[in-house]
C-alpha positions as CSV (number, residue, x, y, z in Angstrom):
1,X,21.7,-9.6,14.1
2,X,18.3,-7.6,14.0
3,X,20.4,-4.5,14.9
4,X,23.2,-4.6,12.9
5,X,20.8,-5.1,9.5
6,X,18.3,-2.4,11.3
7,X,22.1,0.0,10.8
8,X,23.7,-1.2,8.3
9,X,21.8,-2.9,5.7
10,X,18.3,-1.0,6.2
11,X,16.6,-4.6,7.0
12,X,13.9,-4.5,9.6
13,X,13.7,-8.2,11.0
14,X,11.4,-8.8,13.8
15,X,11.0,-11.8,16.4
16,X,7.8,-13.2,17.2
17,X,7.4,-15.1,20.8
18,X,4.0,-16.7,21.3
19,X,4.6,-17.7,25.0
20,X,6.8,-18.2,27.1
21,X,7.3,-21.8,25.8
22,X,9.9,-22.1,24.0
23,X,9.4,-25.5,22.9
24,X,5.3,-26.1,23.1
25,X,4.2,-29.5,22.6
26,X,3.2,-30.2,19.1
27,X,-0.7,-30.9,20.7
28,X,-0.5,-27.5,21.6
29,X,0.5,-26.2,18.5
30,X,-3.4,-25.5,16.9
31,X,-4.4,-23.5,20.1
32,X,-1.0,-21.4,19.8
33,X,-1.9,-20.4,16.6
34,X,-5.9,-19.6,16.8
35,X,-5.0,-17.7,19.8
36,X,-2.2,-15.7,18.2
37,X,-3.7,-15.6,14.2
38,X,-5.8,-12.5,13.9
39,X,-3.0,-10.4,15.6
40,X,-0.3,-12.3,13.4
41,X,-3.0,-11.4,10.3
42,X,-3.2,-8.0,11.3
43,X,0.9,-7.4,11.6
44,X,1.2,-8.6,8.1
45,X,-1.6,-6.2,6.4
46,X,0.6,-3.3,8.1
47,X,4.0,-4.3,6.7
48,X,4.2,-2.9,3.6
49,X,3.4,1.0,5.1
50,X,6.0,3.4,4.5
51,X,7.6,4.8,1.6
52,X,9.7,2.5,-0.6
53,X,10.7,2.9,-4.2
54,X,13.6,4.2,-6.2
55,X,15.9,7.1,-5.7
56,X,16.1,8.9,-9.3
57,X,18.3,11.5,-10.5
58,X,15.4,14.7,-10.9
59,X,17.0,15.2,-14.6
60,X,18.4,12.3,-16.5
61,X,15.9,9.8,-14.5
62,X,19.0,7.3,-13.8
63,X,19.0,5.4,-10.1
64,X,21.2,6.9,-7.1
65,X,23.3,4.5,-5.2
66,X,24.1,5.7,-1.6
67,X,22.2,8.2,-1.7
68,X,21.3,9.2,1.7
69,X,17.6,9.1,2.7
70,X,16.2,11.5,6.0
71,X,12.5,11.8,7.2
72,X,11.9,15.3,9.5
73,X,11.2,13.1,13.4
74,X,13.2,10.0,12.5
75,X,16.7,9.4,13.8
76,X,17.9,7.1,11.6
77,X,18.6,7.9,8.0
78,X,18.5,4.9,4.8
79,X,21.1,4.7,2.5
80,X,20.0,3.5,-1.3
81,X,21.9,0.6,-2.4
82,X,22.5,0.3,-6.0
């Protein structure tokens, strides 16, 4: 699923493994997380970098649906939706 919204619906989803426990036993649980939290912190401060916004007609202002979105070094382009 994380590549087909990566192509086709410009969604960036991520997994996050902790260990290789998949099911750690729930008295583990408080150690998973203080050993894991300043580098789960840090991940979500950098989220929001990048360009995001509108895609506006240069003249009358008004929104641009599909318009087709390319960065010079980046191989994948972004469609705007409506």
């Amino acid at each position: 699923m994380q590549d087909y919204n990566y192509v086709w619906a410009n969604c960036f989803e991520i997994t996050l493994e902790l260990s290789c426990c998949k099911y750690p036993p729930t008295s583990e649980l408080q150690q998973e997380w203080e050993n894991n939290r300043e580098s789960l912190l840090a991940f979500i401060e950098k989220v929001h970098i990048g360009v995001k916004g509108f895609v506006r007609d240069g003249v009358s202002g008004a929104g641009l649906e599909n318009a087709t979105i390319a960065v010079a070094g980046i191989a994948h382009n972004i469609t705007a939706g409506k």
